[in-house]
C-alpha positions in Angstrom: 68.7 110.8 6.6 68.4 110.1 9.8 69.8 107.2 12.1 70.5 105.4 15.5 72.8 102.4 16.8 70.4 100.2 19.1 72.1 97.7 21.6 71.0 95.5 23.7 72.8 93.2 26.3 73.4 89.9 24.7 72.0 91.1 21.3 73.3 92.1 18.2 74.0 95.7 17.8 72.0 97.3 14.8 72.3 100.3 12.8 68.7 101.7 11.6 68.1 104.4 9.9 65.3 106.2 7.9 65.5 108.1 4.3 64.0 110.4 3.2 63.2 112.5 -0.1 61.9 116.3 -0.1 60.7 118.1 -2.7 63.0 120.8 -4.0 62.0 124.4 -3.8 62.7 127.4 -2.0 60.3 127.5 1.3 60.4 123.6 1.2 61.7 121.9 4.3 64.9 120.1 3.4 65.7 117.8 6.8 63.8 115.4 8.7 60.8 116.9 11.0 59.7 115.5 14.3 57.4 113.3 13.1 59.7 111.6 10.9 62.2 111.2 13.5 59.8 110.0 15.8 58.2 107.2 13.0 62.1 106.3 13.3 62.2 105.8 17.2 58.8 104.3 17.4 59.4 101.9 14.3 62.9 101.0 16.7 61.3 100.8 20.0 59.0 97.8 18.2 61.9 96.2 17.0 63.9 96.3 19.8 60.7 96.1 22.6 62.6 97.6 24.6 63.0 101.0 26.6 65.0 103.4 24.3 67.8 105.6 26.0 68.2 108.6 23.0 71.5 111.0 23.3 70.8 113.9 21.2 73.0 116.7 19.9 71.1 120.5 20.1 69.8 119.8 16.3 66.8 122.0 16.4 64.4 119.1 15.8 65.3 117.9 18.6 65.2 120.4 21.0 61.8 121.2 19.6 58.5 122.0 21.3 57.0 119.4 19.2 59.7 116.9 19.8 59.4 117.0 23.6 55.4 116.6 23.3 56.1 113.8 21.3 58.5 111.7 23.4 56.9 112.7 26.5 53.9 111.3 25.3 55.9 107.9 25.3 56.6 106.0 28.6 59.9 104.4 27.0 61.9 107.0 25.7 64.5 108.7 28.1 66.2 111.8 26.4 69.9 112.8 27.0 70.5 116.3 25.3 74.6 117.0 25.1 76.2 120.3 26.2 76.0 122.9 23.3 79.2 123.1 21.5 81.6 126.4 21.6 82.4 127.6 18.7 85.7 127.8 17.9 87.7 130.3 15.0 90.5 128.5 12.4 93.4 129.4 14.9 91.6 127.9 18.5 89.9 131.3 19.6 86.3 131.8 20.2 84.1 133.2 17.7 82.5 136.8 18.5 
């Protein structure tokens, strides 16, 4: 699954999201790839026609090679990518 919140000044604010079923199986892909995440902005971008602003964790689809082709083949899209995360132990201390 995969979603985003899409707001617009002096719209409502909507929640859309995509599904999605793999086929189970060792070697099989079990998350959402580029292109599906992209079919999801695009399919947003139509509904909203509007410029999208996307915030993105450091999932590895998004940092992808193939992701940043893709939106940078867009004129609308601007990408924010957050800080990577610090991985912490049970008790507060950094993991070795």
């Amino acid at each position: 699954m995969a979603g985003l919140i899409a707001m617009r000044p002096g719209s409502r604010t909507r929640l859309c999201h995509r599904l999605r079923t793999h086929p189970v199986g060792k070697g099989k892909r079990r998350s959402m790839g580029e292109r599906d995440v992209i079919a999801l902005i695009d399919g947003v971008h139509q509904l909203v026609k509007a410029p999208i602003v996307l915030v993105w964790n450091r999932l590895n689809t998004h940092v992808s090679h193939a992701m940043r082709e893709l939106t940078a083949e867009r004129e609308w899209p601007t990408v924010f990518l957050l800080p990577a995360l610090k991985r912490s132990g049970a008790d507060g201390g950094s993991i070795p």
